[in-house]
N, C-alpha and C positions, 0 to 999 in steps of 0.2 A: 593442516588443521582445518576443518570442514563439519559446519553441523551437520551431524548425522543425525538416526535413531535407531532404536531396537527391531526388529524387522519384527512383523502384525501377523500380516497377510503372505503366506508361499507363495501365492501365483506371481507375486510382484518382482520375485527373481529370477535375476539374467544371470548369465557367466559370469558377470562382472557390473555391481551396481554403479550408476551413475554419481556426481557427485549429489548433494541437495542444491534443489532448485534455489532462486535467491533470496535471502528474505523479505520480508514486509518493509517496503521502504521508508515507513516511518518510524521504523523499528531499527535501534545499534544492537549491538550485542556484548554481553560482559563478558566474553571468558578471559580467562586468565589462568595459564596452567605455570609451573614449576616444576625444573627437575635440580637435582644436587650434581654437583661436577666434581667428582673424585674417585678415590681409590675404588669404592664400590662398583660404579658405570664405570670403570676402566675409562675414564677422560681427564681431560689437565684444560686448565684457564687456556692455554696457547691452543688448544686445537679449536675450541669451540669458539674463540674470539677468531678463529683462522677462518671461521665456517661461517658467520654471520657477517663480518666483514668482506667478506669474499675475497680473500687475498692469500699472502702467503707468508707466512710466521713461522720460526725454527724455535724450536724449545730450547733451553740453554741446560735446563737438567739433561736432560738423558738428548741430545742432539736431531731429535727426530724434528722435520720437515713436514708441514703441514699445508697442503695447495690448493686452496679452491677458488683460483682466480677463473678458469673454464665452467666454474660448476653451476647446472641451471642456470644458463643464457636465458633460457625465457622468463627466470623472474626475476625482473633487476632490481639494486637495490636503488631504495626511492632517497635515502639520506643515511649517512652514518656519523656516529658521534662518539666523545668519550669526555667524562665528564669526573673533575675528581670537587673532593669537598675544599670550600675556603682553607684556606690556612697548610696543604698539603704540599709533600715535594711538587717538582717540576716534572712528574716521570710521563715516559710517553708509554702506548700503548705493552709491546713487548716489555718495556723494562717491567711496567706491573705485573704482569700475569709472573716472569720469573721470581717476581719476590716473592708472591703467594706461592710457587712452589718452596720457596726458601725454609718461610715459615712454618711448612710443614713437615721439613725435614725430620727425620727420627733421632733426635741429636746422640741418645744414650745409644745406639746399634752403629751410631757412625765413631763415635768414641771407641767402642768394644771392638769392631772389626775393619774401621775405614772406608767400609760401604756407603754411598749413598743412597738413598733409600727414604720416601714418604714414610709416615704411621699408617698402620692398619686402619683403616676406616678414615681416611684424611678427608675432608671436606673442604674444596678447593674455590669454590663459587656457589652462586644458583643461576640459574640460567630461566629466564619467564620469558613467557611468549605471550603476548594483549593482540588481541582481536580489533583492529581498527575500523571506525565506520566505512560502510564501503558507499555510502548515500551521494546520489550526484549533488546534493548542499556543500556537503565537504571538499576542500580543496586539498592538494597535497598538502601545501604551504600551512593548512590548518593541521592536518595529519601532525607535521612536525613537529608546530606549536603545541600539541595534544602530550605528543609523546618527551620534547623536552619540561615541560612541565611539570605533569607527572611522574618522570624520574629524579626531577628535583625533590619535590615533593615527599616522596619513599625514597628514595635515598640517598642523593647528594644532601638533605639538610639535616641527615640523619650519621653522617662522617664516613658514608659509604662511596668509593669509587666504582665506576659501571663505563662497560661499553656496551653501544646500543646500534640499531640499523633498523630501517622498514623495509620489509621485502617484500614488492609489489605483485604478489601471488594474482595469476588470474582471477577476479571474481573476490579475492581472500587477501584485502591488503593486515598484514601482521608486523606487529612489533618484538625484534629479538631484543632482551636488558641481561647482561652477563655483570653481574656485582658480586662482588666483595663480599667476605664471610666476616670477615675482622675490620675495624674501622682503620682510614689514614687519616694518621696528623703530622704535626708536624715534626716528628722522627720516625715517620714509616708507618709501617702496619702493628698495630695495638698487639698484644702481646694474647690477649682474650679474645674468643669472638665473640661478635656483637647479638649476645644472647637475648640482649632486652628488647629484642624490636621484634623477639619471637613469641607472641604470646602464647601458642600451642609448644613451645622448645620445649622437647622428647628426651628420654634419657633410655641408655640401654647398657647393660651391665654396669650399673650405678653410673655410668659417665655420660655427660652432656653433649647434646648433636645441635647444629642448625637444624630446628624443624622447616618442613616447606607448608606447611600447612599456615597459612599466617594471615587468611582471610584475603586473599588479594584481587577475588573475583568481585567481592563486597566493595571495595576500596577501588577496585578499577570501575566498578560499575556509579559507586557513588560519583565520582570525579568528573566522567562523562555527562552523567545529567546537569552536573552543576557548570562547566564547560559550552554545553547547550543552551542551556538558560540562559547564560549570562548574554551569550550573543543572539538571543533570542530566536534560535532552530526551531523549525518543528519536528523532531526529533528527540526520543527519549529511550533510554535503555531498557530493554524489557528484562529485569533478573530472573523471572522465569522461563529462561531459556529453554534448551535443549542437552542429551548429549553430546559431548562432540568426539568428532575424531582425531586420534593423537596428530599431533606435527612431525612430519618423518623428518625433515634433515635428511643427511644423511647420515644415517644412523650404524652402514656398514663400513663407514668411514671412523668416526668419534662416539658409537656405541653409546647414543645419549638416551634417555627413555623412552621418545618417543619411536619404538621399535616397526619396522617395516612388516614384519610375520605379525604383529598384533593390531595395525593397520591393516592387514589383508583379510586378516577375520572379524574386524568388525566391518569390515564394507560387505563382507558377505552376508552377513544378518541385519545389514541396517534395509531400512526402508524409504523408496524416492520423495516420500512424500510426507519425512520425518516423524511418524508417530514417538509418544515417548513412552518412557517410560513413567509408572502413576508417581513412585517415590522419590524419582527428582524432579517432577513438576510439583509435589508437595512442598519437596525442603525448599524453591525456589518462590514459590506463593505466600510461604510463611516468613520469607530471609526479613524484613522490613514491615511486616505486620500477622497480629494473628490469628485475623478470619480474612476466609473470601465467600467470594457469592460463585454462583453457577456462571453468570456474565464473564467475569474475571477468568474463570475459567478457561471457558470462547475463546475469549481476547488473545489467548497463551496459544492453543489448538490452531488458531488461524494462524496466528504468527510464525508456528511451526511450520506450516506449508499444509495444514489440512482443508483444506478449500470445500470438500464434498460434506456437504450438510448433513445427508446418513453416516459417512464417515467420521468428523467431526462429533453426530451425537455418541458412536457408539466409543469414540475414544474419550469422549470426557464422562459415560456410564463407568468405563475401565477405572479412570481414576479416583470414580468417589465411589466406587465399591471396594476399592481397595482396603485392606485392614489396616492403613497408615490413617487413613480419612475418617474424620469424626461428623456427623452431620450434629450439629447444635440445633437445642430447642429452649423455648422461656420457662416460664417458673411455671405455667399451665400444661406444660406440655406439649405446646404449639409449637411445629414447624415454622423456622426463624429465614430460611433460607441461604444460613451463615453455615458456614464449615472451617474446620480448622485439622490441627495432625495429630499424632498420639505421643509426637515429639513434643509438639508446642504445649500440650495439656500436661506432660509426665516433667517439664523442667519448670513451668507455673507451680506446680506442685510440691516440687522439690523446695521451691522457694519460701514456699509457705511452711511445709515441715520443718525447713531451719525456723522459720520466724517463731511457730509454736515453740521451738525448743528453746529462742533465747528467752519467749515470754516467758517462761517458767521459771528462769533465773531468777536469783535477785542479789542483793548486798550489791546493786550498780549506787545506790547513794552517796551521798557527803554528810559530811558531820555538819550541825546546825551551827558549831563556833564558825565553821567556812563558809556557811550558807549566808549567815547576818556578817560576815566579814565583806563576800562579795557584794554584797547588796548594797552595801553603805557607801558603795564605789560608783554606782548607777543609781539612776531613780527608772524604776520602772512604773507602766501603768497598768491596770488590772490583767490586760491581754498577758501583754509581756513578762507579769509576775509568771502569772497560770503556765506559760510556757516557759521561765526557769523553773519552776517547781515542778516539769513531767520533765526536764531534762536533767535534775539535781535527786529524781526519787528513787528510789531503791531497783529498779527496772535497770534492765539488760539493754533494750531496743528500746527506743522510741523514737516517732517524728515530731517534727515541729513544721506546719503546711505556715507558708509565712509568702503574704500576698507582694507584688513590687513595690516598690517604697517603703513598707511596715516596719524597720527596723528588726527586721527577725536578724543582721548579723549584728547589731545592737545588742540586744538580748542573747546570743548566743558568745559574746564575751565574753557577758557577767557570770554564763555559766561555767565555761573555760576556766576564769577566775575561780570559781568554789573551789574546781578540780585540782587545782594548781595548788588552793590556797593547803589541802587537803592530802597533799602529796600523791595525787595520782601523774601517770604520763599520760600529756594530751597530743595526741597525734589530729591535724588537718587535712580534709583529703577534699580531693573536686575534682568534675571531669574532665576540665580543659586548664592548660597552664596559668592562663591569664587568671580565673577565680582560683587559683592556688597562692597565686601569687598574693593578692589583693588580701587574702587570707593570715599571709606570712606579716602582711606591713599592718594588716590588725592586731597581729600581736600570737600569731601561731610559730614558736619554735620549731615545731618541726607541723612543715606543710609542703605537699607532692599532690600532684595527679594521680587519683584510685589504681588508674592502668601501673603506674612504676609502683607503688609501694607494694599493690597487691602480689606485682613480680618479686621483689624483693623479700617478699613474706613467707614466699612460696618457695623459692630458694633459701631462705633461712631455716623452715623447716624438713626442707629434704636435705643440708649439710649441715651436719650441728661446728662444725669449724667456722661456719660464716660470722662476718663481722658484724653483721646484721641483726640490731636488735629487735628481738623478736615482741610482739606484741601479749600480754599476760591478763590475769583480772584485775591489776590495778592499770589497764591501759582501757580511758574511752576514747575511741575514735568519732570526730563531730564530720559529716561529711556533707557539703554546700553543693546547693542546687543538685541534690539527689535523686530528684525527678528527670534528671537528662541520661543518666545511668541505664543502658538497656538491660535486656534479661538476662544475658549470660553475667555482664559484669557486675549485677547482682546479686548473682547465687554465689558466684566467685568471693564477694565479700560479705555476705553472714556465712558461708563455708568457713572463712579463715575465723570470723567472729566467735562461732563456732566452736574450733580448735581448740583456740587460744583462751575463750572466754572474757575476750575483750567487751564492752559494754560499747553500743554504736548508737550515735546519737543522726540523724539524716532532718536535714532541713532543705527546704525545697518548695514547689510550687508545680501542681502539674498539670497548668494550665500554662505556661513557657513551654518556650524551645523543648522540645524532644531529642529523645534517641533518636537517631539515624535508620538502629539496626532495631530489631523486634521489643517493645519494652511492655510498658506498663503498671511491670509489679510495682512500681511507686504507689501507687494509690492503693493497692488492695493491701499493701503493708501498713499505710495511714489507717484504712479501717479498723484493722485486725488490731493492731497495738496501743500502748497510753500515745493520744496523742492532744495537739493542741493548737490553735489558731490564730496566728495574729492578721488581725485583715484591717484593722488602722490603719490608712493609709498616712503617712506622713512626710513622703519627699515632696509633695507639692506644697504650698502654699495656703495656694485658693482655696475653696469649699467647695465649688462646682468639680474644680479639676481633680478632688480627692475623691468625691465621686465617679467620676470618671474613671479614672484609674479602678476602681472598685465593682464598677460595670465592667469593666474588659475583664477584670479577674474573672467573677462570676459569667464571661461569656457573652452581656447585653453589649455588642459591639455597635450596633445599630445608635441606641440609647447614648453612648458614651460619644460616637462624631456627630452628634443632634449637638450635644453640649460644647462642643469645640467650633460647630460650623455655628451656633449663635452666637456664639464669642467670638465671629471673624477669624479664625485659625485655623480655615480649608481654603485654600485657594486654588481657583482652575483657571487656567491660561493652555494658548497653543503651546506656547511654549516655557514650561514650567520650569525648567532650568535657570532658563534666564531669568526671571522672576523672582526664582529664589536668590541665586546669586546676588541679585541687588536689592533682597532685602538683609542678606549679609552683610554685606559693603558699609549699609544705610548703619549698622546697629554695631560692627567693630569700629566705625569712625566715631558713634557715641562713648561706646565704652569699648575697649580693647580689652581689655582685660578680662574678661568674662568667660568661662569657660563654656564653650560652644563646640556641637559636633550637628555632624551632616550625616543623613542613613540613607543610603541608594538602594535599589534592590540589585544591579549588575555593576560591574568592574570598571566597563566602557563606561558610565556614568561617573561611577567616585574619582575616574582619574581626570575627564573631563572637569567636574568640579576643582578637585584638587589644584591644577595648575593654573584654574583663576582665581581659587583664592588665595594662592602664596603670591600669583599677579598683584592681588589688591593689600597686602600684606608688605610687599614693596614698596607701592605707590603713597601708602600711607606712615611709611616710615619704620614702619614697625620690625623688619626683615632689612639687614644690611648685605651690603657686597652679594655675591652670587656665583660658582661653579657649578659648571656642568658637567654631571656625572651620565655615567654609564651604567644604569642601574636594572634591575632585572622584579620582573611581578608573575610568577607564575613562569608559564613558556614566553613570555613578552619578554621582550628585549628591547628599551630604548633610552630615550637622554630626558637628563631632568637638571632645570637648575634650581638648585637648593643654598638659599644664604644665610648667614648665623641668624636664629630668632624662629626660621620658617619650625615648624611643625611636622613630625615624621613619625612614619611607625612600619615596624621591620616583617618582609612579607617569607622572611625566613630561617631557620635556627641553626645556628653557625654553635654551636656552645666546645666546639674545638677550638674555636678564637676568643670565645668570651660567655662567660656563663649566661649572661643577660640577653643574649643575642639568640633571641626566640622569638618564633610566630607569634604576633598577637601584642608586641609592644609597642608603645608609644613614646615617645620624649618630644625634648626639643634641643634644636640646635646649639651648642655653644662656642664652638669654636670650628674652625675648618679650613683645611688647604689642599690641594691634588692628593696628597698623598694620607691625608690623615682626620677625622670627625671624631670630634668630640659631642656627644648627647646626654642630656641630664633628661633617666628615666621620668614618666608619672610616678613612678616608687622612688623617687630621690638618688638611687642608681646614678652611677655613673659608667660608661660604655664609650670605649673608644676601638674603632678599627678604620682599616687598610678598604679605602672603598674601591680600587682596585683589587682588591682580592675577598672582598665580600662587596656582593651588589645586591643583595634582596634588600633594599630598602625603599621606600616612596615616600613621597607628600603624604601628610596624615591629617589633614582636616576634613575628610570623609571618610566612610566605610559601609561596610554593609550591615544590615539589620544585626546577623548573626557574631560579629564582634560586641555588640550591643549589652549583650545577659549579662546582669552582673555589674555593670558599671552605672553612674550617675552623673549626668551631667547636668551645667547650669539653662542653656538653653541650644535645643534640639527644633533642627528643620529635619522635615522628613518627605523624601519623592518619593510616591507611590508608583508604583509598577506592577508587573503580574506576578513576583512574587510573593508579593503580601496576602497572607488569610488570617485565622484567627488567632494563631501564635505570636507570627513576628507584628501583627498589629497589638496587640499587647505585650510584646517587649519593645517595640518601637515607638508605640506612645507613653511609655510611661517612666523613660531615661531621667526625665526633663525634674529639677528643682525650680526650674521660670517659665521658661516659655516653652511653648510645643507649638510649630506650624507646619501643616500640611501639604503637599503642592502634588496637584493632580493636572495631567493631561486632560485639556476638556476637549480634544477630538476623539479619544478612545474611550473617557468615561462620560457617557450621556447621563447626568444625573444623580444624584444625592443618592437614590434609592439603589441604583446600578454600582455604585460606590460602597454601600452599605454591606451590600449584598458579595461584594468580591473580599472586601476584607474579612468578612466573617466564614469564609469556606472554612469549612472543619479540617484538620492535619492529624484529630484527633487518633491515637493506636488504643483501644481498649485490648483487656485480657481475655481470655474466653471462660475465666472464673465466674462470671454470670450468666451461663447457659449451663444448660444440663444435656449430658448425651444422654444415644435411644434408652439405655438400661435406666439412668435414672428418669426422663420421662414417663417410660412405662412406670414405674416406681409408683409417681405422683399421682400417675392417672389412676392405678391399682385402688390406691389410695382413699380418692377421691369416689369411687365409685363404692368401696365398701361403706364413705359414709352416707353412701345413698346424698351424695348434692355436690356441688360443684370440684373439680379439681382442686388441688392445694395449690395457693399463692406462696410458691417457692423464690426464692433469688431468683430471677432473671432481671435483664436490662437489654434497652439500645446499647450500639457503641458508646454513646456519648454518655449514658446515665452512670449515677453514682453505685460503686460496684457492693452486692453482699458481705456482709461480714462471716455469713456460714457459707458460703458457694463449696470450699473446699472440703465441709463437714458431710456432703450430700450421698457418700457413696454410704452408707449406716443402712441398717436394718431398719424400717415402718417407724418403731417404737423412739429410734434417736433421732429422725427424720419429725418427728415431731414436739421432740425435747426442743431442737434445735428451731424450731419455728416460733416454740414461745419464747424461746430465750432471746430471739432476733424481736420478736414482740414486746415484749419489756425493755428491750435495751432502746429501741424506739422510742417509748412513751419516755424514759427517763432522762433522754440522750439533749443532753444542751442546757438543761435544763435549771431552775431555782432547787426545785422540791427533789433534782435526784444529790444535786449535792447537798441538800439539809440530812436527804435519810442519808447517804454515806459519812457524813459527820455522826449523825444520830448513832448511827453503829460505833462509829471509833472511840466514842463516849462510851456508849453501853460496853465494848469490849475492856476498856481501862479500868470501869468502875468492877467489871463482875472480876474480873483475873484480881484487882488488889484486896476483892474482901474474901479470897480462897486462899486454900493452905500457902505452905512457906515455898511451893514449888515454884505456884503461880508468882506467887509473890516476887521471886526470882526472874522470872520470865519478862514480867511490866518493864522490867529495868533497862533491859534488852529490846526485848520484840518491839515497841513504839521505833527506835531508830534506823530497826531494820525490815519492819514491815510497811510500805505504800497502802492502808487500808481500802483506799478510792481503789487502788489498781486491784488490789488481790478480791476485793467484788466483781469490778466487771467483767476480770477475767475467767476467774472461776465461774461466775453465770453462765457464759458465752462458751465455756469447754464444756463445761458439761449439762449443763443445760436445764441445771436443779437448781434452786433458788439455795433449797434446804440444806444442801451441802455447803455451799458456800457460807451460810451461817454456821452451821459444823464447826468448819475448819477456823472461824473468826469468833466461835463462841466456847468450844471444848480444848480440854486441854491434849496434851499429845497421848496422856494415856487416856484417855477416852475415846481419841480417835481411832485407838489401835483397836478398840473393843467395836467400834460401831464403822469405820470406812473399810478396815481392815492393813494390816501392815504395809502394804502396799504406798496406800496413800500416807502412812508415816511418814516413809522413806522420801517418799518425792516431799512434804511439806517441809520439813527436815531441812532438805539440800537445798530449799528453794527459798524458804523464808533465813532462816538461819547460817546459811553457809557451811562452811567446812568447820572452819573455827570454832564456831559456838555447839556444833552437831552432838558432840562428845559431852560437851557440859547437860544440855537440856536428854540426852540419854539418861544420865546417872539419874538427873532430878527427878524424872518422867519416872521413872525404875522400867525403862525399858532394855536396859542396857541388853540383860541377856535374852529378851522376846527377838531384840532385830537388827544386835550389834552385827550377826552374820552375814544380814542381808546389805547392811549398811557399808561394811566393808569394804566390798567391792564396787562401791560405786565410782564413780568422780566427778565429786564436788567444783573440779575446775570450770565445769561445764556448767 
């Protein structure tokens, strides 16, 4: 396995290319490839565990002998390992792989003829190969810790057993991982395989495969930098790597994909000096955000090995003349010097097309008996009404943008409750376990992680035999901290929204933690849809610190530690640890009982902390007796003594020993002996295991920033480090219901201002929905010039600015390119406002008074339409689509047959379906006497949608 690239230039070929020269030394690399080991490649678990091991294994099916103890003497291997999940038999190498032939036996052909014999198409493992740093920073001994970790991680805490080895390739130190298709517990190998960890899992003649496609380049590459960091390398993974070239093995031996004939033809067209190719330095620029500059570009090009300045230019010309490459420009039509792909622009869009289609829905409302039922259970204040009333009104989509502390999950009960009261199903979704959890002890019956349910959804509706109940339009889904949701697993959930015509409610804040991988559309959905704001602050106390908190929302990070360093709550020492430590000590000897957490930015810190404060948790009585365990954090391996009362939270998810026993929780100790712990979760849970045979657990009175989101604590110390910028300094400072103190290195930070200035680095991902490409610039400037004076002030934005509400309306002809300009103009003047919600009432008056003194149709109508019409929503939205004030009064002022005479039947149909539902659609036909103008066209629609 060897970056390569696609060859450029002929003259630069020999009979035989060399390998590529070595990388940028301050550069790792991500790859990570996969192949499937079965019937297809003609291989079995036993040979290829024969082949990475370098030894010698007999298959017990079919008897064949497998020998690579001689093979490649010159790359030896650096470590080998085999790793099964908690709670599994005892089996050693060989016995597993024969079982997973077992399992795959063709049972019904060995009954009918006594053949032994696998299934057609049997899937026996996967086999991945990770690209290790080859940097002289790294030591073997980190190597291993690298690589045990990370197969804990993916797959021992996921109920997968794996054998692994690093094979110390000249130049190319690599990791072989040979796992499991099916999970072990503890009666063997699971009967299914373990479909859900595949998010891409494929199907082919209706029947379901292990996909290998399951993002592991992403995941290998994310791991490493966070690996880096923590022990503070200068080293970082560059994802926009290169091609590379397959891994042979030995391929004429165990026929595994990386083939030796398809290695010999890419070494003959690569090039020494790795040029790329434009469309995988694209998809790799865009994996994690979705613009870059020309610089970025460079950055990539050098690191490839393109050293030569003429060469370098003309390879990064190649790539942004490419027709993948979009160059962006502002709402002037000014080159912006941002670019992006035709992928990242066409799945933004995608996403907005769903959104358009659920705005158009409606009947998402509750009845007013369940409205003043929930309410009478809460006291809300004006914020927090306005946002149950855009999450209770007749709308399909909306958000609810709710700042930290504001009680937006407060509010998002009371709505819950209407739902409930109402008879609908309310399903809870979030991106990480823990705010699922936290979700469930609020009072959500059914609450998952987006990732499982949306699987679940997804295979409910490609098997109609699944047990899985399916989502409908009496299901609204409420989903928390929905600004951390990247792009794909956005489109993913208004797709299924969508389908099903489920009403989705996303509350969130997208000034926190981010997506990992590419995001955004958080916010350009907030524009687009009803939405609403709570920015009261209310977990603090004070007056200054609710401020505070309210600066870091809004971004003033500077403003918000002016207010904390005059209140005495920064403090700089040499040594800041120690400091803090004993201003801990100082405040659980006052009060003990107080719930207190500690936020570090690296590992090596929280555990250092950790084990003085369960020290000081002893000393003070508060922590009885004490065993010493053998416990495991990641690739670390070491001993910790833990006595009843200490404080712990589990660094990994066993849920084949116990459901509870997940990343991300915390308890505390109750009881304990060699052989057995008892933990009473934060959720009142109770968890008991085998700390011999589950060891990811630790001390838990520290953590890192990013366990943080979501939770509240009473009082919060915080060590700054060089992780911290504008995100996790506003989820880091703003945990705290008491106290919040800061502790900074004053050898590394020279100053308040130096200080100010490192927390507020931007982490920010904008979308590229506020630039226009060349066609619609030119557009603008056309435009602009016919009216003889300045170009049009279109959408555009910085990264950081607030994004358009038309960006995605932009591709129109001159004429709705300027509909859409006033309508973005109007929605401006009106937008927040006293005087736009008087005229929006003024309207929902005028529409009740003119419908009750018309005929007996109308009359009909009033009785209905007020409970199923949002008037606020069906103005702004209407404005904003189409861009005519006067329509919108139309459709709020005529009845349905005067609309068929004046919009034409078209827009019948859609108000029809939109305002009115399925249900009523039939009734207001006969009334309207439209029945026979456009029952035909009405026919065929669906209403479900």
């Amino acid at each position: 396995m060897f970056w390569q690239s696609q060859n450029i230039a002929p003259h630069f070929r020999g009979d035989k290319v060399k390998k590529q020269k070595a990388l940028n030394r301050n550069m790792a690399c991500c790859f990570a490839g996969c192949s499937i080991v079965g019937m297809s490649t003609g291989t079995s678990g036993v040979a290829v565990a024969a082949y990475i091991d370098r030894d010698r294994y007999t298959r017990d099916l079919t008897g064949e002998t497998f020998d690579f103890r001689n093979h490649k003497t010159d790359e030896p291997v650096l470590a080998r390992g085999f790793e099964l999940p908690p709670g599994s038999p005892g089996w050693g190498k060989q016995r597993l792989w024969d079982e997973v032939d077992k399992a795959e036996i063709a049972t019904k052909h060995l009954a009918r003829t006594g053949e032994v014999r696998l299934r057609a198409g049997a899937q026996l493992a996967k086999h991945y190969v990770f690209a290790l740093p080859k940097d002289v920073q790294i030591t073997d001994a980190q190597r291993i810790e690298m690589a045990r970790q990370h197969i804990q991680e993916q797959f021992t805490d996921n109920g997968l057993a794996c054998q692994w080895a690093i094979h110390m390739q000249a130049g190319n130190p690599h990791l072989h991982v040979l796992v499991t298709t099916r999970r072990l517990g503890r009666e063997g190998l699971d009967k299914h395989k373990a479909t859900d960890l595949n998010p891409d899992f494929a199907r082919k003649n209706g029947k379901g495969f292990v996909s290998t496609q399951d993002r592991i380049s992403e995941k290998w590459e994310a791991f490493q930098n966070r690996y880096f960091e923590e022990r503070e390398f200068e080293l970082r993974v560059d994802p926009r790597g290169v091609v590379f070239q397959l891994h042979e093995g030995k391929a004429r031996h165990i026929e595994a994909s990386w083939k030796t004939a398809e290695n010999e033809a890419r070494l003959e067209d690569a090039r020494q000096t790795a040029l790329v190719e434009p469309k995988t330095i694209l998809e790799k620029l865009t994996a994690r955000q979705c613009l870059f500059t020309e610089r970025e570009l460079n950055a990539v090009l050098k690191k490839a090995g393109v050293e030569d300045m003429i060469e370098r230019e003309a390879a990064k010309q190649r790539v942004l003349s490419c027709p993948e490459c979009v160059k962006l420009y502002d709402g002037q039509g000014q080159e912006t010097g941002l670019y992006t792909s035709t992928l990242v622009r066409a799945e933004e869009r995608a996403i907005l097309e769903l959104t358009d289609r659920k705005m158009r829905e409606g009947g998402g409302h509750v009845s007013e008996r369940a409205r003043q039922q929930a309410l009478s259970r809460k006291t809300l204040d004006p914020e927090q009404r306005e946002a149950f009333d855009v999450m209770t009104a007749a709308n399909r989509l909306c958000v609810i943008q709710g700042r930290a502390g504001a009680g937006k999950s407060y509010t998002m009960g009371a709505a819950r409750d209407a739902f409930e009261v109402d008879g609908w199903r309310v399903v809870g979704l979030a991106p990480t376990n823990t705010v699922s959890r936290d979700m469930h002890t609020d009072g959500f019956q059914e609450a998952s992680t987006v990732h499982a349910e949306l699987l679940r959804q997804e295979k409910a509706r490609t098997n109609p035999r699944s047990r899985v109940k399916a989502w409908d339009r009496k299901t609204v889904v409420f989903v928390d901290e929905a600004a951390m949701l990247d792009n794909r697993t956005m489109h993913r959930l208004l797709q299924q929204a969508d389908v099903s015509g489920a009403k989705v409610v996303m509350i969130g804040d997208d000034a926190q933690l981010a997506s990992i991988q590419r995001g955004g559309m958080y916010t350009e959905i907030r524009q687009k849809t009803d939405s609403a704001l709570i920015s009261l602050v209310r977990r603090q106390k004070q007056d200054w610190m609710r401020q505070a908190s309210m600066d870091l929302a809004d971004g003033k990070i500077k403003e918000a530690m002016t207010a904390y360093q005059e209140h005495d709550c920064i403090k700089a020492a040499k040594e800041p640890i120690e400091v803090l430590l004993q201003d801990w000590k100082r405040d659980v000897a006052r009060n003990p009982d107080v719930n207190r957490f500690i936020y570090a930015g690296i590992n090596t810190e929280v555990n250092r902390i950790n084990d003085a404060c369960s020290k000081t948790m002893r000393e003070l009585g508060k922590v009885r007796g004490g065993i010493t365990y053998a416990c495991e954090k990641g690739e670390k391996k070491f001993q910790q003594t833990i006595g009843v009362g200490d404080r712990i939270q589990f660094n990994a998810t066993a849920k084949n020993i116990d459901k509870n026993l997940i990343n991300g929780n915390f308890g505390t100790v109750q009881k304990q002996s060699q052989k057995q712990i008892e933990v009473r979760l934060d959720s009142g849970a109770m968890v008991s295991f085998n700390p011999g045979e589950y060891k990811g657990f630790a001390l838990g009175y520290a953590g890192t920033v990013y366990k943080g989101q979501g939770k509240t604590q009473t009082d919060v110390y915080a060590l700054h480090g060089v992780t911290w910028n504008n995100r996790t300094t506003y989820v880091g400072a703003t945990r705290h219901k008491g106290n919040f103190t800061l502790y900074v290195d004053s050898e590394k930070v020279k100053g308040f201002e130096q200080l100010a200035r490192s927390m507020s680095r931007s982490q920010d991902r904008a979308s590229t929905l506020g630039y226009l490409d060349e066609r619609q610039a030119n557009q603008v400037k056309e435009r602009g010039r016919d009216r003889d004076g300045p170009a049009l002030t279109l959408p555009g934005r910085s990264r950081v600015e607030e994004p358009s509400l038309d960006a995605p309306k932009l591709e129109i002809d001159p004429e709705r390119l300027r509909a859409a300009r006033e309508a973005r103009d109007r929605q401006e003047r009106f937008a927040n406002s006293e005087k736009a919600r008087e005229h929006i009432q003024a309207k929902a008056r005028e529409l009740r008074e003119t419908i009750t003194a018309r005929d007996k149709h109308k009359a009909a109508m009033v009785k209905m339409r007020p409970e199923s019409l949002d008037y606020r929503a069906a103005v702004k939205k209407l404005v904003r689509l189409e861009g005519k004030e006067q329509e919108a009064d139309l459709v709020l002022r005529k009845s349905c047959k005067e609309l068929a005479g004046t919009l034409g039947k078209q827009a019948v149909k859609a108000e029809i379906a939109k305002v009115f539902g399925l249900e009523k659609a039939g009734v207001f036909m006969q009334q309207c006497g439209l029945e026979k103008a456009v029952k035909h066209q009405i026919k065929g629609m669906d209403y479900s949608r």
